[in-house]
C-alpha positions in Angstrom: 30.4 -11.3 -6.1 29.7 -11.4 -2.7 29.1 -8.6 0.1 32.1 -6.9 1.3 31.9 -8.2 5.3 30.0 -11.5 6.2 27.7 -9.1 8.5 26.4 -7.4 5.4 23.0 -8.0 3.6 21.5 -6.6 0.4 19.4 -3.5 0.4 16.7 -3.4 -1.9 17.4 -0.1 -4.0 19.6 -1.8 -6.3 18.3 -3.9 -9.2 17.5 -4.1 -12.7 14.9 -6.2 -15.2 15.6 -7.4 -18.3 13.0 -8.7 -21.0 15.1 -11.2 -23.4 18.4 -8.8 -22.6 16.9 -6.2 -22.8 17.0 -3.9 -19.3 13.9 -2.6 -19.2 13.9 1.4 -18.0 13.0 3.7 -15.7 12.0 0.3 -13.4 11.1 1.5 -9.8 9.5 -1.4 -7.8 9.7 -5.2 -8.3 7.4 -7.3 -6.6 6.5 -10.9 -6.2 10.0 -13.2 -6.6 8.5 -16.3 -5.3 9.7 -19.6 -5.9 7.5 -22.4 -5.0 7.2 -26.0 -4.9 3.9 -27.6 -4.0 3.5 -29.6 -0.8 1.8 -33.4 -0.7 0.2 -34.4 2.5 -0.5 -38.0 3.1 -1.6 -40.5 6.1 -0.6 -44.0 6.5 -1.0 -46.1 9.4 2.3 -46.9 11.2 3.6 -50.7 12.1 2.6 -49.9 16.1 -1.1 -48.8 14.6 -0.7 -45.0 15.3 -1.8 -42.6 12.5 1.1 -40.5 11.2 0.2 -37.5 8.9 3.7 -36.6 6.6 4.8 -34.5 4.0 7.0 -34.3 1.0 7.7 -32.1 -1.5 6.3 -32.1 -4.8 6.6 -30.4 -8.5 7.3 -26.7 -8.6 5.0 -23.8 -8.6 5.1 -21.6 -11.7 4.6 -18.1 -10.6 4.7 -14.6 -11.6 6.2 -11.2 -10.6 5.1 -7.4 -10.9 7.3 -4.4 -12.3 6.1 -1.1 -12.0 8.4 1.7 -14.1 7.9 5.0 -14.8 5.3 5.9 -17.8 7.5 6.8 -21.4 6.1 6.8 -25.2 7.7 3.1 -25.3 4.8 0.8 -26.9 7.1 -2.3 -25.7 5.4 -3.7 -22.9 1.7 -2.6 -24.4 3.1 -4.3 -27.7 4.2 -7.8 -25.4 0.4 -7.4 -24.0 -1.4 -6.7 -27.6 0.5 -10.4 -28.6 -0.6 -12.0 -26.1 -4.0 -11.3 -26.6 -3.8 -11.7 -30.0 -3.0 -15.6 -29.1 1.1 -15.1 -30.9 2.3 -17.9 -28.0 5.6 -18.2 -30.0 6.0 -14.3 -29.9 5.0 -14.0 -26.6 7.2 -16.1 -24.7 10.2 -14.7 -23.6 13.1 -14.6 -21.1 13.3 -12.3 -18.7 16.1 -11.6 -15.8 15.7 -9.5 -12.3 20.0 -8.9 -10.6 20.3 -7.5 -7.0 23.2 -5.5 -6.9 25.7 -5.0 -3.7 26.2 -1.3 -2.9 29.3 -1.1 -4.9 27.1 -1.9 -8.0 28.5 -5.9 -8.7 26.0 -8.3 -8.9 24.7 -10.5 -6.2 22.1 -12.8 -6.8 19.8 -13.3 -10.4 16.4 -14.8 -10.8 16.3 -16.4 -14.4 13.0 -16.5 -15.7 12.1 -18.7 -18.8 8.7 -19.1 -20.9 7.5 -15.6 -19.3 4.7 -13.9 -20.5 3.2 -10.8 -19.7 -1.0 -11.2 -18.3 -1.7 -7.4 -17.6 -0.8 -4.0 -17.6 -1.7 -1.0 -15.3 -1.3 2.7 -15.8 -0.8 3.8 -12.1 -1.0 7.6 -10.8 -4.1 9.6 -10.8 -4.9 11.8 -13.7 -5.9 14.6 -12.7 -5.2 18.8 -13.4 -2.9 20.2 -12.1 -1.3 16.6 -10.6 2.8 16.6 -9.9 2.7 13.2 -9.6 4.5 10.9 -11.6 3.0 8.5 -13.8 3.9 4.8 -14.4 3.2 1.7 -16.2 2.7 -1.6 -13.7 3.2 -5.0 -15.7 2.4 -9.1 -14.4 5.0 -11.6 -16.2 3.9 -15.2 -15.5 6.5 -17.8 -15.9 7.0 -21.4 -16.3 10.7 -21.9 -14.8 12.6 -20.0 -12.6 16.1 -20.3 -11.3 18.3 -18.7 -8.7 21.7 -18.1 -10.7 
């Protein structure tokens, strides 16, 4: 759906992740949507003799993205991480989905992600007595396709 006036534009507090359809919780920054497609330089000597330098465009980039959500008793993204490690490439892989919401709460814009995996987690926060601070669980997916939907 699109904004409500053509002057609008998205503001980031909006969003959600999913991991094969499943939203994932308590998700409070997303970081690193990059799409990328590599860039081939070449030379070549023109008819007049002048060297011209050009460019073109070349394969796309896999990538990856970070999610950082707040820390629960859920072993599901420690559990992705353990089968990765464990080299289960079949149970592994999976889809996942980030969808930018408008202010009204109808989607905008989603960023498919196929063949993702996840390479790391971090427990973030300082652990320390007496600490009010929140704790949270950052994750890296890697994937091998991506597409704007």
């Amino acid at each position: 759906m699109p904004l409500a006036d053509a002057m609008d534009m998205a503001t980031a507090y909006s969003f959600s992740v999913s991991i094969d359809g499943v939203e994932v919780p308590y998700v409070m920054e997303v970081s690193g949507l990059k799409a990328e497609v590599d860039m081939i330089t070449y030379s070549e000597q023109a008819k007049d003799g002048k060297f011209v330098a050009r460019q073109v465009m070349g394969r796309s980039k896999v990538g990856q993205f970070s999610v950082t959500r707040g820390l629960t008793d859920s072993k599901t993204v420690t559990d992705w991480l353990k089968s990765v490690m464990q080299g289960d490439i079949k149970g592994a892989r999976k889809t996942a989905e980030v969808c930018i919401y408008t202010s009204d709460g109808s989607p905008l814009k989603r960023l498919n992600f196929r063949n993702c995996w996840i390479k790391d987690v971090e427990l973030g926060g300082t652990l320390k007595a007496g600490s009010t601070e929140a704790l949270t669980e950052k994750f890296t997916v890697c994937w091998d396709e991506m597409e704007y939907a």
